[in-house]
N, CA, C and O of each residue as an XYZ file, in Angstrom:
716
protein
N      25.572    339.653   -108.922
C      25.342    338.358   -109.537
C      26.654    337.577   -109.682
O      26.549    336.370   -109.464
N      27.318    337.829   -109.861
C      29.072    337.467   -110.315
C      29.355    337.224   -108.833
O      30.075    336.234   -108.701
N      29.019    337.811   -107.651
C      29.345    337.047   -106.064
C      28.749    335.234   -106.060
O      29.219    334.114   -105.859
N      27.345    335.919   -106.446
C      26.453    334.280   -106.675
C      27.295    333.170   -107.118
O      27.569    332.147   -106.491
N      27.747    333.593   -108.543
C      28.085    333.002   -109.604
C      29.695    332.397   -108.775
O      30.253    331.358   -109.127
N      30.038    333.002   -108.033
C      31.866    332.694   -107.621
C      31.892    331.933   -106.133
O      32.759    331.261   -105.573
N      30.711    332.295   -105.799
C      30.139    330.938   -104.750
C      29.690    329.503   -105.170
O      30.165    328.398   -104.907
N      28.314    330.003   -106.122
C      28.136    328.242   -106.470
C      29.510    327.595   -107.137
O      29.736    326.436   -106.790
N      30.601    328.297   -108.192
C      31.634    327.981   -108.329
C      32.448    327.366   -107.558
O      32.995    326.344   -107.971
N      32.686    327.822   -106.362
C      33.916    327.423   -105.241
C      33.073    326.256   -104.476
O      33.745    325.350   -103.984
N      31.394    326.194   -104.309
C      30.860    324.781   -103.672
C      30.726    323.903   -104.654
O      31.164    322.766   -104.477
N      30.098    324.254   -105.881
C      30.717    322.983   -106.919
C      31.826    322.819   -107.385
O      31.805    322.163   -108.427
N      33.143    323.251   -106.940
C      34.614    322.713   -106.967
C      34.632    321.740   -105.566
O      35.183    320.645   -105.461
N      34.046    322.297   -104.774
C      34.635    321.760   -103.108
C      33.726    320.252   -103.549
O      34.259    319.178   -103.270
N      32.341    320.263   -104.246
C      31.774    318.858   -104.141
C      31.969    318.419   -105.339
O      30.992    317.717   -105.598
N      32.781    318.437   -106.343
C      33.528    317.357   -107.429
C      34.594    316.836   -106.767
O      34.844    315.631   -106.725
N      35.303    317.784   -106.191
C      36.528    317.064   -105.246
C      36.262    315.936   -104.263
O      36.976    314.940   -104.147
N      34.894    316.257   -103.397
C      34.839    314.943   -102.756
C      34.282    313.808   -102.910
O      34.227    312.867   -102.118
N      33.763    313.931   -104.204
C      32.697    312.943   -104.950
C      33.912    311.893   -105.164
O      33.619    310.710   -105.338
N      35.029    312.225   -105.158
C      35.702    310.280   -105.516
C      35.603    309.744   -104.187
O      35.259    308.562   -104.183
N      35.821    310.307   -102.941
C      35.413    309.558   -102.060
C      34.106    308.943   -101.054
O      33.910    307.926   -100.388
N      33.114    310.624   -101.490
C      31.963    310.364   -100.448
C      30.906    309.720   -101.214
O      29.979    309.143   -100.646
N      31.032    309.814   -102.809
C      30.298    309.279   -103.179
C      30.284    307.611   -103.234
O      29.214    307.027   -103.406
N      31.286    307.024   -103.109
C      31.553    305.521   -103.108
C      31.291    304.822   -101.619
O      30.928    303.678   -101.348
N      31.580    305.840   -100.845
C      31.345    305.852    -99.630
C      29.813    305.220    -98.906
O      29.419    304.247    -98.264
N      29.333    306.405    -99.459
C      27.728    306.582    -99.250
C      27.319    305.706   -100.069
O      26.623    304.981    -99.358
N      27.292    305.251   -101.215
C      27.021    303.945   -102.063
C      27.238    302.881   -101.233
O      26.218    302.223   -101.034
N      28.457    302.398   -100.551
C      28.449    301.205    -99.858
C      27.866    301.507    -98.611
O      27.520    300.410    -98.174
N      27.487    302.591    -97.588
C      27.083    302.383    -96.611
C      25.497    302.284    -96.562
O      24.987    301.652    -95.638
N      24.558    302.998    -97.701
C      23.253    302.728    -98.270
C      23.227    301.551    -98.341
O      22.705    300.832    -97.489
N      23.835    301.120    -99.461
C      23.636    299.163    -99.693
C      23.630    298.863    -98.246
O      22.455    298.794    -97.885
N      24.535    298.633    -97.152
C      24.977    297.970    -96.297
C      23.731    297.912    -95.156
O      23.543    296.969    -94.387
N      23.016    299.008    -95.223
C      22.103    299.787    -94.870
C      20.755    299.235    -95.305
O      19.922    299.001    -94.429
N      20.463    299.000    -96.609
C      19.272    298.559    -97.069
C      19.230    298.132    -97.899
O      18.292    298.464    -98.624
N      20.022    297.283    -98.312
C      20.073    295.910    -98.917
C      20.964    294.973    -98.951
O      20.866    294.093    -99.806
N      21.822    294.974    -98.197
C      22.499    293.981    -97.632
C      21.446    292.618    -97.114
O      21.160    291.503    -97.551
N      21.089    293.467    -95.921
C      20.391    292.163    -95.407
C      19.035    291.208    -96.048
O      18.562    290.122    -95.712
N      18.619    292.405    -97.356
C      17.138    292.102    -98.009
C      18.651    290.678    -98.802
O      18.222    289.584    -98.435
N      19.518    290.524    -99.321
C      20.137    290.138    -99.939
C      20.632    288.553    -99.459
O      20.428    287.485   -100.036
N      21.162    288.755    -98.528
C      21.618    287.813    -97.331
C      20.304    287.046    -96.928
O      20.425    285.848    -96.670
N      19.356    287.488    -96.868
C      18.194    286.964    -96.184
C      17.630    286.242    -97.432
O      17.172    285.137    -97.143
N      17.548    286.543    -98.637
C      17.005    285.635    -99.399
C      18.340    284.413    -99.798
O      18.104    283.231   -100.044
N      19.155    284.779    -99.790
C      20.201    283.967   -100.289
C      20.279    282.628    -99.288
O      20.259    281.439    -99.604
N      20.359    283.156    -98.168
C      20.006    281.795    -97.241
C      18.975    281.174    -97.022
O      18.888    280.255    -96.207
N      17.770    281.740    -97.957
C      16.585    280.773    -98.058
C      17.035    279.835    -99.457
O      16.306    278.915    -99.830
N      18.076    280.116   -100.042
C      17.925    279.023   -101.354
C      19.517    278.022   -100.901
O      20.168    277.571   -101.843
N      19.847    277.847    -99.919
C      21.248    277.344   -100.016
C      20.585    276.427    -98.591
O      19.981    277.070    -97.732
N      20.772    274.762    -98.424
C      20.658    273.889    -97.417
C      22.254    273.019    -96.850
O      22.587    272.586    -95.748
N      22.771    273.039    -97.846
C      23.951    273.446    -97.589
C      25.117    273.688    -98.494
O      24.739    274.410    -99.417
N      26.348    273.386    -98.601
C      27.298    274.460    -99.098
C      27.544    274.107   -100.840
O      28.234    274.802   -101.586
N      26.919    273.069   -101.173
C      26.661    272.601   -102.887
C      25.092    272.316   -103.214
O      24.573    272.410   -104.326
N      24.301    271.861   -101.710
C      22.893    271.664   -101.600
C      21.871    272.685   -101.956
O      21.695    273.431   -100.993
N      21.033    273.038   -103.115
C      20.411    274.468   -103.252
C      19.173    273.938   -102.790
O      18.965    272.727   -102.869
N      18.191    274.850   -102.236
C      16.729    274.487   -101.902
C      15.869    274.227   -102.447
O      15.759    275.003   -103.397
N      14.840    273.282   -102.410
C      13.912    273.030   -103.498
C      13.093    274.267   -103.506
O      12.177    274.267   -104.328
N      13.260    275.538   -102.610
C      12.385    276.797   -102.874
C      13.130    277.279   -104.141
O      12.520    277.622   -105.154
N      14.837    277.290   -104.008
C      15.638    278.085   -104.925
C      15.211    277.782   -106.493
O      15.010    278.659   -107.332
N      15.127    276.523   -106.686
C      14.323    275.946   -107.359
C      13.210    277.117   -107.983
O      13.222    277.833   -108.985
N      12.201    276.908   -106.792
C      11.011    278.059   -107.333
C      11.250    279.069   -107.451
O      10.609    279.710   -108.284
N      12.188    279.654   -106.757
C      12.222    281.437   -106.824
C      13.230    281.349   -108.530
O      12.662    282.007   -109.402
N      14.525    280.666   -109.001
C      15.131    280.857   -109.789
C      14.427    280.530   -111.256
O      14.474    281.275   -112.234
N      13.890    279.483   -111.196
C      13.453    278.165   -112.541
C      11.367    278.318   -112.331
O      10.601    277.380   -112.552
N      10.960    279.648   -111.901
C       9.427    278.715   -111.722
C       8.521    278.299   -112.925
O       7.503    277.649   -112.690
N       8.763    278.555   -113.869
C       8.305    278.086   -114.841
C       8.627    276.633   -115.046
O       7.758    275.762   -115.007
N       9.844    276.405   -115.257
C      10.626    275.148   -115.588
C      10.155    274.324   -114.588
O       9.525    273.311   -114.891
N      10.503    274.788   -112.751
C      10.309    273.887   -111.880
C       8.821    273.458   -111.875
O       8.570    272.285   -111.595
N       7.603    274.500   -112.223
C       6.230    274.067   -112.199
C       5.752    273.009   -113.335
O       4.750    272.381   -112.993
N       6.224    272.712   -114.505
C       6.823    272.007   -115.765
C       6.554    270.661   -115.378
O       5.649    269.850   -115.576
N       7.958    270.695   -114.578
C       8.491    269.040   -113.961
C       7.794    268.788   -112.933
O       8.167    267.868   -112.205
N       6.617    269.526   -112.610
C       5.916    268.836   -111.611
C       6.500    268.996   -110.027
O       6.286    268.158   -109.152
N       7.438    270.493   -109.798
C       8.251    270.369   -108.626
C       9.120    269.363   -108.363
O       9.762    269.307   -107.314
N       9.185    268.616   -109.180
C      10.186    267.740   -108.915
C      11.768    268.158   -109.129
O      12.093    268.185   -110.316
N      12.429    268.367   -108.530
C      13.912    268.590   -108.489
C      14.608    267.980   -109.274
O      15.189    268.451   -110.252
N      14.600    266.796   -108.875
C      15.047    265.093   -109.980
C      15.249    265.602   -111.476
O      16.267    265.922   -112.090
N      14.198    265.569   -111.757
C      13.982    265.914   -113.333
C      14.731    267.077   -113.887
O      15.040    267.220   -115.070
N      14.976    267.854   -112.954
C      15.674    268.934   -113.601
C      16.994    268.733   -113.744
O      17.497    267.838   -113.065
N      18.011    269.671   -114.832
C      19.548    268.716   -115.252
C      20.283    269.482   -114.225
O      20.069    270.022   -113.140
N      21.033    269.327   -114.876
C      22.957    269.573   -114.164
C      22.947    270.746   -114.439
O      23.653    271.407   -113.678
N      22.003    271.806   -115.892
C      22.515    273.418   -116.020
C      21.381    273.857   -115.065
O      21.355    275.086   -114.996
N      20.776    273.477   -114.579
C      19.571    274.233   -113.604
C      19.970    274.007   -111.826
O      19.247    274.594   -111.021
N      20.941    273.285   -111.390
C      21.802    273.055   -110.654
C      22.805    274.079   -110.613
O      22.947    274.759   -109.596
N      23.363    274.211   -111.421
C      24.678    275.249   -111.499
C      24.324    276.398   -111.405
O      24.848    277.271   -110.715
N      23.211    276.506   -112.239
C      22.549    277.880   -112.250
C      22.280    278.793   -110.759
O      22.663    279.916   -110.432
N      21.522    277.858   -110.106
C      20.760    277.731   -109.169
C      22.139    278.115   -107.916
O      22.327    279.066   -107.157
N      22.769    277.054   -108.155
C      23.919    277.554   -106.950
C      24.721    278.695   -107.027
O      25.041    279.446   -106.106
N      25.081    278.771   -108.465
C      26.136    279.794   -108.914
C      25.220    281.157   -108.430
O      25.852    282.148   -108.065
N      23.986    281.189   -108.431
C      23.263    282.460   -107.957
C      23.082    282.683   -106.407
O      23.018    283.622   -105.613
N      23.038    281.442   -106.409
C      22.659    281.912   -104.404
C      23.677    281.805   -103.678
O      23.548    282.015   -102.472
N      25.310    281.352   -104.374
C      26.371    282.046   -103.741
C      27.124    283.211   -103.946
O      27.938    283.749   -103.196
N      26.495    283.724   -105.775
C      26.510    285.139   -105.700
C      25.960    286.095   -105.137
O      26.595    287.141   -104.999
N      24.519    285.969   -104.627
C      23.878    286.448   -103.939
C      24.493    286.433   -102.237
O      23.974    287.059   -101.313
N      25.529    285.683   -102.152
C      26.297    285.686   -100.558
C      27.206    286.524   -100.937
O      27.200    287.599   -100.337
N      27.902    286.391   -101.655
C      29.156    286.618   -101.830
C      29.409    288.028   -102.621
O      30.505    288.583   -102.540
N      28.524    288.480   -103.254
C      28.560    289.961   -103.806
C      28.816    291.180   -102.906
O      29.655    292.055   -102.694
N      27.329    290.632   -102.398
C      27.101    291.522   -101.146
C      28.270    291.650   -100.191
O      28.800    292.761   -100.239
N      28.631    291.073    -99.615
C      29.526    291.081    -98.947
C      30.973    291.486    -99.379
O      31.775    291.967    -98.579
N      31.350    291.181   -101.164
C      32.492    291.782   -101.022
C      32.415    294.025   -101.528
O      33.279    294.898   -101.602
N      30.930    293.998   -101.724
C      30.449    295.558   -101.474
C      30.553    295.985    -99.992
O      31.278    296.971    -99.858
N      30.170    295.639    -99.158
C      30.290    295.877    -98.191
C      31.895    295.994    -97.655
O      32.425    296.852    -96.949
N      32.232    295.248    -98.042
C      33.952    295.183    -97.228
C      34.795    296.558    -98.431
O      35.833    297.184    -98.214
N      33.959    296.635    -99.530
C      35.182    297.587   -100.411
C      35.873    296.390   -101.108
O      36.988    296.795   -101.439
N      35.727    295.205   -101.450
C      36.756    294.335   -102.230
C      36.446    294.362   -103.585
O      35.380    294.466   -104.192
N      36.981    294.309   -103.744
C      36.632    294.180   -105.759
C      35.327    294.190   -105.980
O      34.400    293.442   -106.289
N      35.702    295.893   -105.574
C      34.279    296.530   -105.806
C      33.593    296.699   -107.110
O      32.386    296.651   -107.346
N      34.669    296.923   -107.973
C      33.696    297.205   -109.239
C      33.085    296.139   -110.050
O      32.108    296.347   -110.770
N      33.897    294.542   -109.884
C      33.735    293.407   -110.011
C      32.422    293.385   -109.605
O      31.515    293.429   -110.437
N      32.138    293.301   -108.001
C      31.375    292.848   -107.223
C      30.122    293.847   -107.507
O      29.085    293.401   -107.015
N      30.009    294.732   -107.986
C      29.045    295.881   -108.493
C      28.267    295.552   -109.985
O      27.074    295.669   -110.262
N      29.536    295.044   -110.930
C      29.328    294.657   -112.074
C      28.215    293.274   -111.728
O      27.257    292.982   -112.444
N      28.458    292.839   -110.973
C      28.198    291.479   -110.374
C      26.702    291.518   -110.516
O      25.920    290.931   -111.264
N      26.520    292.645   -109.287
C      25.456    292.965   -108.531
C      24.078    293.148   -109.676
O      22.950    292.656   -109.646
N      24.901    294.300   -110.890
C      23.894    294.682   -111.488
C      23.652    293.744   -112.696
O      22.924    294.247   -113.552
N      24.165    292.309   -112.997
C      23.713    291.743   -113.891
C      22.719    290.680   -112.663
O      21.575    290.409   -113.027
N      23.017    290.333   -111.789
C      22.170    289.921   -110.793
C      20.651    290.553   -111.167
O      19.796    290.320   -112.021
N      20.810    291.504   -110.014
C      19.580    292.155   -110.562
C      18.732    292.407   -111.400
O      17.538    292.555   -111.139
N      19.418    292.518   -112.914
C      18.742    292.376   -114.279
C      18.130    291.133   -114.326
O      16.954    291.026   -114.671
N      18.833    290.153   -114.003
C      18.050    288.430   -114.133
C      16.883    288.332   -113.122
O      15.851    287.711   -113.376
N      17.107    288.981   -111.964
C      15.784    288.867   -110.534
C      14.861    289.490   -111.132
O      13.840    288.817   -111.274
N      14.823    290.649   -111.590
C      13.696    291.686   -112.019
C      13.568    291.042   -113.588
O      12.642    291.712   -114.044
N      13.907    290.296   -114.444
C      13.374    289.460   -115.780
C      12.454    288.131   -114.997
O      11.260    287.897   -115.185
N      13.211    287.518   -114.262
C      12.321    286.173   -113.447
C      11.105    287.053   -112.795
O      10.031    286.782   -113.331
N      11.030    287.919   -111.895
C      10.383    288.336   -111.265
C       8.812    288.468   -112.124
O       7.721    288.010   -111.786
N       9.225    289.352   -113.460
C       8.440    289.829   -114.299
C       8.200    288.500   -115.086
O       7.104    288.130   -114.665
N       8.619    287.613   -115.969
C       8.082    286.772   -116.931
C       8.162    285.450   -115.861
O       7.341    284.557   -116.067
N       8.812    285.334   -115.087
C       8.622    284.238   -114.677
C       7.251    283.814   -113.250
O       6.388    282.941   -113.162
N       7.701    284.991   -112.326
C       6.707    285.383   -111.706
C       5.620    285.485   -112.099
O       4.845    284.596   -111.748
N       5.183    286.392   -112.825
C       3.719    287.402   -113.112
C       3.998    288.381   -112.509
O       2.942    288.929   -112.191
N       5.324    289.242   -111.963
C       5.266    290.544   -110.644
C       4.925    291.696   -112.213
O       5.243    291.502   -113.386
N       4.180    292.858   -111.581
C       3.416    293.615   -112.357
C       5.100    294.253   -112.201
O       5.716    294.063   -111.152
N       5.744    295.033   -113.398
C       6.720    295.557   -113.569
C       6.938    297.028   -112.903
O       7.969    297.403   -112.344
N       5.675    297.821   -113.096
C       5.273    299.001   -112.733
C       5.496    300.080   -114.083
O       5.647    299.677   -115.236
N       5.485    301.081   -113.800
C       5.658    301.923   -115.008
C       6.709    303.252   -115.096
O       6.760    303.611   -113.920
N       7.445    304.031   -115.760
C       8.352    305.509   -115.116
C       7.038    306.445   -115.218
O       5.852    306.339   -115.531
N       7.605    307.051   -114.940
C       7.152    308.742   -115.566
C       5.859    308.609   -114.931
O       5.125    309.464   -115.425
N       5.223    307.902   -114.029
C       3.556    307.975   -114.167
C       3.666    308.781   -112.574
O       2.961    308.407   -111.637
N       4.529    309.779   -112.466
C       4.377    310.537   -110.763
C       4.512    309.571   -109.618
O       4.879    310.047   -108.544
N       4.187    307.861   -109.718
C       4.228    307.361   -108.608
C       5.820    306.756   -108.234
O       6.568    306.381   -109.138
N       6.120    306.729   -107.149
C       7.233    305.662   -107.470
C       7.541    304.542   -106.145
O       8.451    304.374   -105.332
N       6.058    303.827   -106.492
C       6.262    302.563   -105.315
C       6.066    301.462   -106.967
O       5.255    300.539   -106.895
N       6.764    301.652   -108.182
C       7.063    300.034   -108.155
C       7.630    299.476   -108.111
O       8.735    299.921   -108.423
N       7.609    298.014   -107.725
C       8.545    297.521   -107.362
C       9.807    296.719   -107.963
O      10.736    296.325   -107.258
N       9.744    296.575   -109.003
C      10.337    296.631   -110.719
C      11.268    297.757   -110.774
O      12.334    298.003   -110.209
N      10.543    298.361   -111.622
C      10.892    299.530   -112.351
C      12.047    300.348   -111.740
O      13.275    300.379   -111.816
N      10.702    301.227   -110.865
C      11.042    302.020   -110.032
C      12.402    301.808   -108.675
O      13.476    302.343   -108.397
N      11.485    300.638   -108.104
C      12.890    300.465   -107.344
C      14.130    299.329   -107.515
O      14.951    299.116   -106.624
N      14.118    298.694   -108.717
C      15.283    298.265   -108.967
C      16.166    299.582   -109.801
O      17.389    299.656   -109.679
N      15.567    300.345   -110.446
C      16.093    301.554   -111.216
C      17.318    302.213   -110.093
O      18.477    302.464   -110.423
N      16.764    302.401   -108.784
C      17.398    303.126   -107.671
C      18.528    302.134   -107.382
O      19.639    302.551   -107.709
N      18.474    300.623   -106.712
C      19.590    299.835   -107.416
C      20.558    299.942   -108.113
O      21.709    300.304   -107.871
N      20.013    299.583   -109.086
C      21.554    299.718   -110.167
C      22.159    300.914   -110.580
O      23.198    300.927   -111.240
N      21.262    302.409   -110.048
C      22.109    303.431   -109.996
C      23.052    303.448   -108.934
O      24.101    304.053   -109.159
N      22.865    302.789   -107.568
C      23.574    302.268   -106.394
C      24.765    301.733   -107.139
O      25.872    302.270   -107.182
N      24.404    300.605   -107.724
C      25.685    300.109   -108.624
C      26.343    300.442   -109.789
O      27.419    300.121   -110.294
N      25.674    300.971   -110.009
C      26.534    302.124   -111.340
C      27.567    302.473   -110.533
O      28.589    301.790   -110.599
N      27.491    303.928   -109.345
C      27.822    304.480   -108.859
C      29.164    303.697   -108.358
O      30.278    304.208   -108.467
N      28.999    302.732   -107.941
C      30.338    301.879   -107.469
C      31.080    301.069   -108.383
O      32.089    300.423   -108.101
N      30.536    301.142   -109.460
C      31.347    300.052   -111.006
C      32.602    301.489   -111.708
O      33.760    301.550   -112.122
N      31.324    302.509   -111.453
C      32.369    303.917   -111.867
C      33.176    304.573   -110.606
O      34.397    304.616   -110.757
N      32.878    304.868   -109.906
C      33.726    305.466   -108.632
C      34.882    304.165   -107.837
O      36.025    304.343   -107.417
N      34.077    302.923   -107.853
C      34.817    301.947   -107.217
C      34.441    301.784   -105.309
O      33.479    302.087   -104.603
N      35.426    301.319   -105.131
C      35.092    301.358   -103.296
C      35.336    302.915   -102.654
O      34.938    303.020   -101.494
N      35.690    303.638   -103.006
C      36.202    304.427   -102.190
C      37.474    304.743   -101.467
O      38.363    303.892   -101.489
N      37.677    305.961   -100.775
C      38.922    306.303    -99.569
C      39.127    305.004    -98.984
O      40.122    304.279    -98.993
N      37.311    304.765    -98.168
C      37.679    303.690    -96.979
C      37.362    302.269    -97.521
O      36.278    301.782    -97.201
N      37.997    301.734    -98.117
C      37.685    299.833    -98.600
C      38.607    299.455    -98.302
O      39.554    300.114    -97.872
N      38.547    298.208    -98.472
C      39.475    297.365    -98.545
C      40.598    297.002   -100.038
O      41.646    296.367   -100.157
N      39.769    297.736   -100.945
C      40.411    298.215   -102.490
C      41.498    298.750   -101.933
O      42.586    298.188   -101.804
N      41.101    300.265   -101.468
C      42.378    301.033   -101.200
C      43.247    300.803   -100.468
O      44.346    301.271   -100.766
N      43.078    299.737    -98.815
C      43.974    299.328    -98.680
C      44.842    298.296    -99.545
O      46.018    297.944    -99.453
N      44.238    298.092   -100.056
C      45.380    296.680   -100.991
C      45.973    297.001   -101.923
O      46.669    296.199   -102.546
N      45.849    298.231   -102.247
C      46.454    298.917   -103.648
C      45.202    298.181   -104.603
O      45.494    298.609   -105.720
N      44.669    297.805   -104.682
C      43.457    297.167   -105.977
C      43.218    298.713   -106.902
O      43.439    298.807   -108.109
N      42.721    299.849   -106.016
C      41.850    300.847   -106.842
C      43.279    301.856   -106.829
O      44.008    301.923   -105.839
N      43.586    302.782   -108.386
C      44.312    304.119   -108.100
C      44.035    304.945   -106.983
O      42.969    304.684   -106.425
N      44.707    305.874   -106.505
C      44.840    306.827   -105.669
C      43.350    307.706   -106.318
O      42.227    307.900   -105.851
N      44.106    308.126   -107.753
C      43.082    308.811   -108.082
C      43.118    308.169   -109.782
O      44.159    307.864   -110.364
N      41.614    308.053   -110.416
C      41.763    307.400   -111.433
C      42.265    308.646   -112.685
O      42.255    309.728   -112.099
N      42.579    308.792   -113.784
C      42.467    309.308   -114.642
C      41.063    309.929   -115.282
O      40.060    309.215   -115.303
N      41.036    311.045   -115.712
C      39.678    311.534   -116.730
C      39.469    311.063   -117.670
O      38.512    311.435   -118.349
């Protein structure tokens, strides 16, 4: 038993050791992988051009508010404007600096207050059914799979970019952080 015991020992030393790198690793190449483009692809449905937001962005961000005013854009102020843009160039611009490794934990931190606001609109603003934990299933689309998300981004707010980013080349992230 004590052989057992001095094996799982020496493979859970060998995989704490590589968890500062493979785990940040594998965090950005997942995202990059499968949700990058879910990300990118909505973001360029709310942007017409580079201060111009879409009268969809409108609906997907404000639908309560925008259904209110009658769809009318006009009517809505200057903080539903800002709002509106400031999101659908975070929604460009997050993503992408996860992907490259840039101010990753920024861009993570970013990510997961993002997300908290999509999945609140989604749910009160939408009507999207939230889904439920613990009930054995796990297709919802709420809950369940934003949960997997922001453990994605956990994972990179605490570990950071990794060996291979663009962090580590720039000196941005320690070599190795402190305990």
């Amino acid at each position: 038993m004590n052989a057992v015991i001095g094996i799982y020992r020496a493979l859970a030393g060998l995989a704490a050791r590589q968890g500062d790198w493979l785990l940040p690793t594998l965090a950005r190449l997942v995202f990059a992988g499968v949700l990058f483009g879910y990300f990118w692809a909505s973001a360029m449905t709310k942007l017409e051009g580079l201060f111009t937001p879409s009268t969809g962005a409108y609906a997907q961000i404000f639908p309560r508010a925008f259904e209110a005013v009658g769809y009318d854009v006009g009517q809505l102020g200057l903080w539903h404007w800002l709002v509106v843009l400031a999101g659908s160039w975070a929604e460009l611009a997050l993503p992408v600096l996860i992907v490259l490794g840039l101010l990753t934990r920024l861009a993570a931190l970013g990510m997961i207050g993002f997300v908290l606001v999509q999945s609140l609109t989604d749910i009160w603003g939408h009507g999207a059914a939230a889904g439920t934990w613990f009930d054995r299933a796990s297709d919802a689309l709420i809950l369940d799979q934003r949960a997997l998300w922001l453990l994605l981004f956990a994972v990179l707010l605490c570990k950071g970019g990794g060996a291979i980013s663009a962090d580590r080349v720039l000196g941005v992230e320690p070599t190795r952080l402190a305990a």
